[in-house]
C-alpha positions in Angstrom: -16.8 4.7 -19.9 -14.6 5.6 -22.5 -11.6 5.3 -20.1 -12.7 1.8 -19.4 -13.1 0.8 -23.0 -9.6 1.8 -23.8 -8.4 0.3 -20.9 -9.9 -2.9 -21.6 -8.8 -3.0 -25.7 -4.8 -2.7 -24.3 -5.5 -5.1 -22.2 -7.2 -7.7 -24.4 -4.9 -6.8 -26.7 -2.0 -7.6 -24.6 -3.8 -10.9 -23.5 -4.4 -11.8 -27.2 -0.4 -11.6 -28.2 0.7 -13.3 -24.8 1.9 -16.7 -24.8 -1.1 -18.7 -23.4 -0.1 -22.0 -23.3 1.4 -21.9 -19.7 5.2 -23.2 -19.6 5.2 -23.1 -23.5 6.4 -19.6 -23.7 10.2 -19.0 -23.9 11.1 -15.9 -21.5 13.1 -12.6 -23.0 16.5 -13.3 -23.3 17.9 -9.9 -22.7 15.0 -8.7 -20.1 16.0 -11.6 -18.4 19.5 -11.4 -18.2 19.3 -8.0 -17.3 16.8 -8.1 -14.6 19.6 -11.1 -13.1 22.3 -8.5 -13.3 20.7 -5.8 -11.7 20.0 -7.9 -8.3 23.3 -7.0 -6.7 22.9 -3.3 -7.0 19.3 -3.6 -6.7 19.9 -4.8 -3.2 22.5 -2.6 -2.1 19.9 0.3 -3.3 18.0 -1.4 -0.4 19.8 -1.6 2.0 20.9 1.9 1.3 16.9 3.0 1.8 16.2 0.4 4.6 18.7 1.9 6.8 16.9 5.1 6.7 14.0 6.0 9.1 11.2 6.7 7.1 8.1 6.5 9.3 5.1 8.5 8.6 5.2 11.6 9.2 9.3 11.6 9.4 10.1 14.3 7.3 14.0 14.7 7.7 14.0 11.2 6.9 11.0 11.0 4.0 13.5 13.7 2.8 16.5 11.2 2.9 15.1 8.5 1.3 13.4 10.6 -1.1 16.8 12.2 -2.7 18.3 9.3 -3.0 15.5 7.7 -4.8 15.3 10.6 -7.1 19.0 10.5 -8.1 18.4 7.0 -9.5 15.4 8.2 -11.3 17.3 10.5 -13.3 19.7 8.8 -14.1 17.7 6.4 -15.7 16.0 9.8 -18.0 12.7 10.4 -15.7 11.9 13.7 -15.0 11.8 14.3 -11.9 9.2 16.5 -9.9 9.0 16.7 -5.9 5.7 17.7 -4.9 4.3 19.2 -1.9 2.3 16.9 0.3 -1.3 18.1 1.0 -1.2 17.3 4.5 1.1 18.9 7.4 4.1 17.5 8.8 5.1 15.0 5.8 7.8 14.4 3.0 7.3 15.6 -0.9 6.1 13.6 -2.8 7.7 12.1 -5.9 6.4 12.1 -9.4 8.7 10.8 -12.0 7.6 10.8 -15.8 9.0 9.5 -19.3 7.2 9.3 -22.6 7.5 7.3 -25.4 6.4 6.4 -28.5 3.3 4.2 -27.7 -0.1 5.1 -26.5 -0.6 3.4 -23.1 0.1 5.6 -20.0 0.8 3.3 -17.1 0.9 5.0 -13.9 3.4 2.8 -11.2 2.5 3.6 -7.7 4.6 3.3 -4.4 5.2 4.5 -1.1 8.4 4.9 0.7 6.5 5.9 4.4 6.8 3.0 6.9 5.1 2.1 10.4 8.2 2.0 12.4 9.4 4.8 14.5 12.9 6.9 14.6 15.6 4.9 15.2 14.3 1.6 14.3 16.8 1.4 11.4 19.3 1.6 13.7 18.2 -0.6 16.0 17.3 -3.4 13.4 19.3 -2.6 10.0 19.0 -4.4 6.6 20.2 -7.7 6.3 20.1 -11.3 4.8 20.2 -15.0 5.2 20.3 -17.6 2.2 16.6 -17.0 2.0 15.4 -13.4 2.7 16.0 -10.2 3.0 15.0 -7.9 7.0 14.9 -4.8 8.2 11.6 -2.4 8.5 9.9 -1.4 5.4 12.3 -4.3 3.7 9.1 -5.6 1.5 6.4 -3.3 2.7 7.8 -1.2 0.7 10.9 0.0 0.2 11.4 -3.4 -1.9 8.8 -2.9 -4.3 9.8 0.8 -5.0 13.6 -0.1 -5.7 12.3 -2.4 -8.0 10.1 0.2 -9.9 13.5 2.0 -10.5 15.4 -1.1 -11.7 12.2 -1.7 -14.3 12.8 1.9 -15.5 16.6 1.6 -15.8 16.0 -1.9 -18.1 13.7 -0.3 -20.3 16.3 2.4 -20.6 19.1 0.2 -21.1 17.1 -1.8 -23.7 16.2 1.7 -25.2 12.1 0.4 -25.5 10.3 3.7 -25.6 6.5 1.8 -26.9 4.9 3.5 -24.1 3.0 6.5 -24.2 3.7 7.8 -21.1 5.0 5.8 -17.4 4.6 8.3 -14.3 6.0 6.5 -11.2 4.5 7.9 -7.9 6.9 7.4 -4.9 4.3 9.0 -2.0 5.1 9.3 1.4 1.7 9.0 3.8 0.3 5.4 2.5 0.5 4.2 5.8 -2.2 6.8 7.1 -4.5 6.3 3.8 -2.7 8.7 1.8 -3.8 12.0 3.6 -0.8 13.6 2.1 -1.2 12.4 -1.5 -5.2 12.0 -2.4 -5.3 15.2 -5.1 -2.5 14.4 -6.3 -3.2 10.2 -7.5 -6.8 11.5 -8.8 -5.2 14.3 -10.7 -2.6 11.3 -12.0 -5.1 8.4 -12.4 -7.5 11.2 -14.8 -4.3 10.8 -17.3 -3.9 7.2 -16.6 -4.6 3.6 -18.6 -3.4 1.1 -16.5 -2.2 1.3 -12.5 0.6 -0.9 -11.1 1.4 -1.1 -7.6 4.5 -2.0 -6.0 2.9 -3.4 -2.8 4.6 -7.0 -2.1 3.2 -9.9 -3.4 2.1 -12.2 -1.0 4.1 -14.9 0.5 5.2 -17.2 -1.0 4.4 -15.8 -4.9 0.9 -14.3 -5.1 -0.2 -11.3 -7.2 -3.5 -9.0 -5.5 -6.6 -9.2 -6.7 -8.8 -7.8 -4.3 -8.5 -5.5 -1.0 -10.7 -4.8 1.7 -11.6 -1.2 2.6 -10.2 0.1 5.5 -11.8 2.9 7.8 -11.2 4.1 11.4 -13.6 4.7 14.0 -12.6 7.2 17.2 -14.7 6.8 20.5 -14.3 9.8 22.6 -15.6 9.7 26.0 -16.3 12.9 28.5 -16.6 12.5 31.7 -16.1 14.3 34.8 -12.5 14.9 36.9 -12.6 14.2 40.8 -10.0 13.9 43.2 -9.8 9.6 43.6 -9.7 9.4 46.8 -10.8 12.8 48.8 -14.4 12.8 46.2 -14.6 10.1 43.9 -18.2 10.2 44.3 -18.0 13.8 42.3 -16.6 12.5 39.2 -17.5 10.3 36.3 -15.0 7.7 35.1 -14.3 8.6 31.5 -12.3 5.2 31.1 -15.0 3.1 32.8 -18.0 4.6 30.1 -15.3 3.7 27.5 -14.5 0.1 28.8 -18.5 -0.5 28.3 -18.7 1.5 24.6 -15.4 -0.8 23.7 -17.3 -4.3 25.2 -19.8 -3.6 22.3 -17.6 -4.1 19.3 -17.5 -7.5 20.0 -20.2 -8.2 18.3 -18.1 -8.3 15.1 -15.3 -10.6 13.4 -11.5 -10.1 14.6 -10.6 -12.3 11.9 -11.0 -13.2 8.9 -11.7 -12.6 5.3 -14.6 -10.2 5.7 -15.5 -7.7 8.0 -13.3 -7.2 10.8 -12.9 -4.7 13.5 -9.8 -4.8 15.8 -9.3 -2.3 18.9 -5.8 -0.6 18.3 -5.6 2.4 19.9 -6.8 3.7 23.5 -6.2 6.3 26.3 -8.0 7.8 29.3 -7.1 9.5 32.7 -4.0 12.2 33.3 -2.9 11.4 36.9 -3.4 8.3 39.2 -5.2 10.3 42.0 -7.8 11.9 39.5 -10.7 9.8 38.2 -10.7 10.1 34.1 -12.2 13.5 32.8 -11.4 12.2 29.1 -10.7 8.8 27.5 -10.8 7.5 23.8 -10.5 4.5 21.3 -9.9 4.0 18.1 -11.7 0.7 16.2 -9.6 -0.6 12.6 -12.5 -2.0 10.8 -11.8 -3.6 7.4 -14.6 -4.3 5.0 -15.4 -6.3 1.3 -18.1 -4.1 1.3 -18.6 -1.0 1.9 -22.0 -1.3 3.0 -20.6 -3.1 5.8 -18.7 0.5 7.5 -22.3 1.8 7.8 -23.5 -1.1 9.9 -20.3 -0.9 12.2 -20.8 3.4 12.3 -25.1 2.3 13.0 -23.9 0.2 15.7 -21.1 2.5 17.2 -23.7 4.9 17.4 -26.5 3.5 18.9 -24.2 1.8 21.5 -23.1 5.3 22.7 -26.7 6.7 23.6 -26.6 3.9 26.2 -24.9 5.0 28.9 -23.5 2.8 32.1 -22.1 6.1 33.6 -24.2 8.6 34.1 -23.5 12.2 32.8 -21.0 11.4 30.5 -21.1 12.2 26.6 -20.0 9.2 24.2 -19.3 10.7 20.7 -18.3 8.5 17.8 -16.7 9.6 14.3 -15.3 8.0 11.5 -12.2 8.4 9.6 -12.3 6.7 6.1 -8.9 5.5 4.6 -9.4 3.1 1.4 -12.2 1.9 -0.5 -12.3 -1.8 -1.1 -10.5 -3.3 -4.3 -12.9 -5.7 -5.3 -12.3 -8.4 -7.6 -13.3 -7.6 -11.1 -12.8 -8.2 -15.1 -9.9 -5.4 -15.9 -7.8 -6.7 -12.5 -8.3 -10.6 -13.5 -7.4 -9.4 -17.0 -4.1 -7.7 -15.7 -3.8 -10.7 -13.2 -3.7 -13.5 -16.1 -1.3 -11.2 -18.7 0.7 -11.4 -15.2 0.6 -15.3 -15.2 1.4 -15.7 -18.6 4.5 -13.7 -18.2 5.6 -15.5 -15.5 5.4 -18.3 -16.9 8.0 -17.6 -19.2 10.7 -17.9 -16.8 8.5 -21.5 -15.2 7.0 -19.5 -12.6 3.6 -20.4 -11.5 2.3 -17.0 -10.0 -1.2 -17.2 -7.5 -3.8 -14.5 -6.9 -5.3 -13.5 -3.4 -6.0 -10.4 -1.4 -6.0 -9.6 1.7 -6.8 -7.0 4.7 -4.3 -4.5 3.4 -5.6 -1.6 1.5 -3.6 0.3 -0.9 -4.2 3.1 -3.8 -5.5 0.2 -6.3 -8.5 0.7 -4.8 -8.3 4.2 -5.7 -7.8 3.6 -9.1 -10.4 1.0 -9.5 -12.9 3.2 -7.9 -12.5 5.8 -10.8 -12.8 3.0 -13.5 -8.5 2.3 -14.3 -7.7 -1.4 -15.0 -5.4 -1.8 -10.9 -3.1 -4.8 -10.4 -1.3 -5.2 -6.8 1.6 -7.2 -5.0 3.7 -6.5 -7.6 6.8 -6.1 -5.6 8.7 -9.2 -4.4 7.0 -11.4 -2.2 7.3 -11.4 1.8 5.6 -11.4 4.9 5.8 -10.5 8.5 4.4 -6.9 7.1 3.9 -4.0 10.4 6.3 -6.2 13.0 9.9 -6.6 13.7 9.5 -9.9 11.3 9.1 -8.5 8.2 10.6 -9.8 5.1 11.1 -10.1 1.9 12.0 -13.7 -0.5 15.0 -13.0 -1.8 14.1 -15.6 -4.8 11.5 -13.3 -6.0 13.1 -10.6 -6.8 15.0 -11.0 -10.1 11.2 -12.9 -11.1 9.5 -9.8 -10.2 12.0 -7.5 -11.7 11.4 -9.4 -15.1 7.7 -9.6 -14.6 6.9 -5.8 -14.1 9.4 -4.9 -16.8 7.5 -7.4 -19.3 4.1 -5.8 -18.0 5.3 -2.5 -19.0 7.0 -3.6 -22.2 3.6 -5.6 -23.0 0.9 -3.1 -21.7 2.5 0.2 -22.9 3.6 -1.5 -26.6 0.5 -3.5 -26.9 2.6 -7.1 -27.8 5.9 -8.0 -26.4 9.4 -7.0 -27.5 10.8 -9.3 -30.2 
């Protein structure tokens, strides 16, 4: 509770000294010019990270990433700590910390892991068009971290130190639900005011306001191995059984903004001439509510004690990524300082959320004021269309340096 209440004093405080006429407020001169300077080098600092591999579980090329990331944090006077990831076979983490003279610590949170697999980079590099910018992990998001470090180096370079402490987590296993990384953000959110996350905003300018949960269910099946044509009778088809457990997730939503569950993942047999010993599933189910996992785990279940093969074992288990970010007081808070900063430069800036989940949740979940999609705004996020707006990125460069400037001093800088 205590964490909370301060929390929600910077916050109102913040609100209280912001501009709130929309449109009325004249944007800061010299965070604006700066953030416009930096987008040349800011984009060549992502293209640089773009073009490396950096899929979960890569660690050569986590590695990669990761030094050159950490090169530009010290430059810009972060100390710099690589920490070991509590999972096996990924990247360090990075932890990057600087402390002023104010009270506020603001803990900025990003991920440089990606979906994509070795030699994707290669096979679809970085690059632009007049109106955005390509390449995997381009907004989701390798955009949103190189614009953390830009933030840092403007506050720098405008020597404001009214923080009390900014620690800038750079993890490297979001993608999986932060297996590698879990310790670590609780140890960091227990010394934390406010969270900020770099995720991208939504297209075409939206800040995030609520997540779902996100939780994986895994359907194993064992059956029985015969030879398929000499004894088929013998066996019992593992992939048939798992055909029949799969049929009853269909009961629930695909789509939509609520509960969904989507079959991603599935295997059975080892040779054509041998009937399937072993086959298995695996159900993405996203949730507003968490309430809602248990009904999908109740009906999982009680789908596999019915059987359409006989003699084989249906087991169901249930690995849990992300709690929901639900929409609450200290986010809309954070979300409408957001909107009044943006508005300085004529920007209208929208609210949302979506199936995606993301450490805010985390945060939230242990009472710390969470706003997300604060990195620039693009789409096509998980496919060989993602994106990025190249006309937000200056906007959201200015915005999350005027967030920290605002949150960590309490009022803006004259």
């Amino acid at each position: 509770m205590k964490m909370i209440s301060r929390t929600a004093v910077i916050i109102g405080y913040a609100l209280a000294l912001a501009p709130q006429a929309y449109g009325a407020a004249k944007p800061q001169a010299k965070v604006l010019s700066a953030a416009q300077a930096a987008k040349p080098a800011q984009l060549r600092l992502l293209e640089q990270v773009v073009n490396i591999d950096s899929g979960t579980g890569d660690v050569e090329g986590g590695r990669k990433v990761a030094e050159v990331l950490m090169s530009h944090l010290r430059t810009v006077g972060m100390t710099v700590e690589s920490v070991p990831a509590e999972a096996p076979d990924l990247p360090d983490n990075i932890v990057a910390t600087v402390t002023g003279r104010g009270k506020t610590r603001i803990l900025l949170i990003g991920h440089l892991d990606t979906v994509f697999g070795p030699g994707t980079a290669q096979r679809r590099p970085f690059r632009t068009d007049d109106r955005r910018a390509y390449g995997a992990g381009v907004a989701d998001e390798k955009g949103g971290v190189v614009e953390g470090v830009y933030a840092l180096r403007i506050l720098r370079d405008l020597k404001f130190d009214r923080f009390g402490k900014i620690m800038f987590l750079i993890e490297t296993s979001e993608e999986k639900g932060s297996p590698g990384t879990r310790a670590l953000i609780a140890r960091l959110l227990a010394d934390t005011d406010v969270e900020l996350n770099l995720e991208p905003g939504d297209d075409p300018d939206a800040v995030t306001v609520w997540r779902k949960g996100v939780a994986t269910f895994h359907i194993d099946v064992k059956g029985r191995a015969a030879h398929a044509g000499v004894a088929p009778q013998e066996g019992r088809n593992a992939a048939l059984e798992l055909i029949h457990q799969i049929s009853g997730v269909a009961v629930f939503p695909t789509s939509g903004q609520g509960l969904t569950a989507n079959l991603t993942l599935m295997s059975a047999g080892s040779r054509a001439n041998i009937i399937p010993e072993a086959a298995s599933a695996q159900v993405n189910v996203r949730v507003r509510d968490m309430a809602d996992l248990d009904r999908v785990e109740q009906t999982l279940r009680r789908n596999a004690e019915v059987t359409v093969i006989p003699d084989t074992k249906v087991t169901v288990t249930r690995e849990q990524a992300y709690p929901p970010l639900p929409e609450n007081p200290a986010t809309a808070r954070l979300a409408k300082l957001a909107q009044s900063i943006y508005s300085e430069i004529g920007r209208p800036l929208a609210t949302g959320g979506n199936g995606g989940g993301s450490e805010s949740a985390l945060a939230a979940d242990v009472g710390v004021a969470a706003l997300d999609g604060l990195g620039p705004a693009g789409g096509g996020y998980h496919s060989d269309q993602e994106y990025l707006n190249l006309d937000t990125v200056t906007p959201r460069l200015y915005l999350l340096t005027r967030l920290l400037m605002q949150l960590g001093n309490g009022f803006p800088q004259p």
